[in-house]
N, C-alpha and C positions, 0 to 999 in steps of 0.2 A: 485377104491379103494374098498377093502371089509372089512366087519369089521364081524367077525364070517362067518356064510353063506349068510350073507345079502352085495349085489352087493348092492353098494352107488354112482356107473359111471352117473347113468342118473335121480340125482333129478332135481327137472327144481324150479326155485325160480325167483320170481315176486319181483323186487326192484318199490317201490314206490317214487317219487319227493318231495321231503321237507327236512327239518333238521328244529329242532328247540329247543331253550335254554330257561328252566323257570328260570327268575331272580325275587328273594322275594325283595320286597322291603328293603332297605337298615335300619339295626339296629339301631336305636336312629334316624331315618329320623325324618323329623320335618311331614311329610303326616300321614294320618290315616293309615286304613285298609283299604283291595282292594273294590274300589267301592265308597267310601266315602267320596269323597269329597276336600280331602286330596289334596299334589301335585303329580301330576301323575309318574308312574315307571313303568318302560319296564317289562312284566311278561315274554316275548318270543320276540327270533330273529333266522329270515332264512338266511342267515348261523348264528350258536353260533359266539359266539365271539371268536376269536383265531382259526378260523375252517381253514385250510388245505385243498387244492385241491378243492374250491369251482369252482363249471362250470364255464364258463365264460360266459353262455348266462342265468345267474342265475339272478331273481329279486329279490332284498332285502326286504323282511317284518317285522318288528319290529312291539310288541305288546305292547299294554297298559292297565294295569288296570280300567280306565274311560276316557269316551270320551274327544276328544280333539277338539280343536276352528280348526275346517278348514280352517280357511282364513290363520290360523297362519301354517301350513303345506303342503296347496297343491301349487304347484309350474310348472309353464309349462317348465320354463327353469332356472335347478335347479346349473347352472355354471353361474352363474349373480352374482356379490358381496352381495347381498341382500339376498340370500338364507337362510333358516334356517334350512335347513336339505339339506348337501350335502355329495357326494361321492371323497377323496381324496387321490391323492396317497403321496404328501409329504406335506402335512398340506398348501399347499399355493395356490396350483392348484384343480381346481372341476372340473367335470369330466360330460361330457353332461349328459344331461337326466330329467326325470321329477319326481317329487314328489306327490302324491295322498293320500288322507286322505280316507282311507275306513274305513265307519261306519260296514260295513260288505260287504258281499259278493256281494246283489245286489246294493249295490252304484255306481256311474259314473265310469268308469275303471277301476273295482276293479273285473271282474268276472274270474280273475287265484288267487287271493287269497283261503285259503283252508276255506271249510264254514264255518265251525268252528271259524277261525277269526272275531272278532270284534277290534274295536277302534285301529288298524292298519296304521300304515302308509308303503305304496310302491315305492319303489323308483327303478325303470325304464330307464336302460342307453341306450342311445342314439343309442350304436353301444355295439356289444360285449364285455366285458372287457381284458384286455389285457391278453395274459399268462403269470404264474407265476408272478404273482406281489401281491404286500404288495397293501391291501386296508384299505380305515378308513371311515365308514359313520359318521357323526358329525349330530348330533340332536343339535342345539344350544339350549341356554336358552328363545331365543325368542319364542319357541313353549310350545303353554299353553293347560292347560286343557278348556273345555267350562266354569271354573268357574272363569278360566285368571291367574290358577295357572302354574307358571313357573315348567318343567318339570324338576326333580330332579332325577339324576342319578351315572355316575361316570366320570365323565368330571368335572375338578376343576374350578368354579364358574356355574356350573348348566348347566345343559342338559345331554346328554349320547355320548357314542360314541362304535361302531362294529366294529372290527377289523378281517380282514380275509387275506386270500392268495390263486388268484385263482391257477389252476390248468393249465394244457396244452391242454384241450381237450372240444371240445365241447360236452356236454352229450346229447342224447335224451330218456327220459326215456318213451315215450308214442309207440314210436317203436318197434315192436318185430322183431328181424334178422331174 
């Protein structure tokens, strides 16, 4: 393609791996401000919510305004009935995999999160995700902040929930062809 005298055939453009959604805390919540104490809210998720074509060999990260109680998030096998943060495709069935509380980046299995990331949770499938399918991660209400505040979101009686659709293809973005 030209545009004037200027040949546009061979720009070379560098995609970078992430997506991510800042969600403010919700208007009249009963939490503080970020940081404070408050009940906690997702400020970012990998994929946004409602995203389209996510990879299928994509780990999910949701973000939080303040630290959360680890015990109440990290999970080795997160398709148990007990889970409090699971992956599902029709609300009844969970979807292997594990859940991990990263304080940040050098935390226990947390060194693919972006540094940037704090008070993070990762949730890590077992096996690839399926193509094109409908997903829903569910944060229940049983996951707290470290101050034992129930996490407040948009899921009706407390927690949040990410809603995506992966794609058909497995991405590698660390590969150059």
């Amino acid at each position: 393609e030209s545009i004037a005298s200027t040949d546009l055939t061979s720009i070379d453009l560098n995609l970078n791996a992430g997506d991510c959604s800042f969600v403010a805390p919700p208007s009249g919540g009963t939490g503080g401000t970020f940081n404070s104490g408050g009940k906690p809210h997702v400020v970012f998720s990998g994929p946004p919510d409602n995203m389209t074509f996510v990879p299928v060999n994509d780990k999910i990260r949701i973000g939080f305004d303040q630290a959360l109680n680890a015990s109440t998030v990290t999970d080795p096998d997160a398709s148990d009935a007990g889970s409090k943060v699971y992956l599902t495709t029709t609300g009844s069935d969970q979807v292997a995999g594990t859940v991990t509380y990263c304080e940040n980046q050098s935390s226990a299995g947390c060194s693919t999160i972006f540094s940037q990331d704090q008070n993070t949770i990762l949730f890590t499938s077992a096996a690839n995700l399926a193509q094109n399918t409908f997903y829903t991660l569910v944060i229940t209400e049983g996951v707290t902040s470290s101050s034992g505040q129930s996490v407040e979101g948009n899921r009706p009686g407390g927690g949040h929930q990410i809603r995506f659709t992966t794609g058909g293809e497995t991405f590698n973005f660390t590969t150059n062809p």
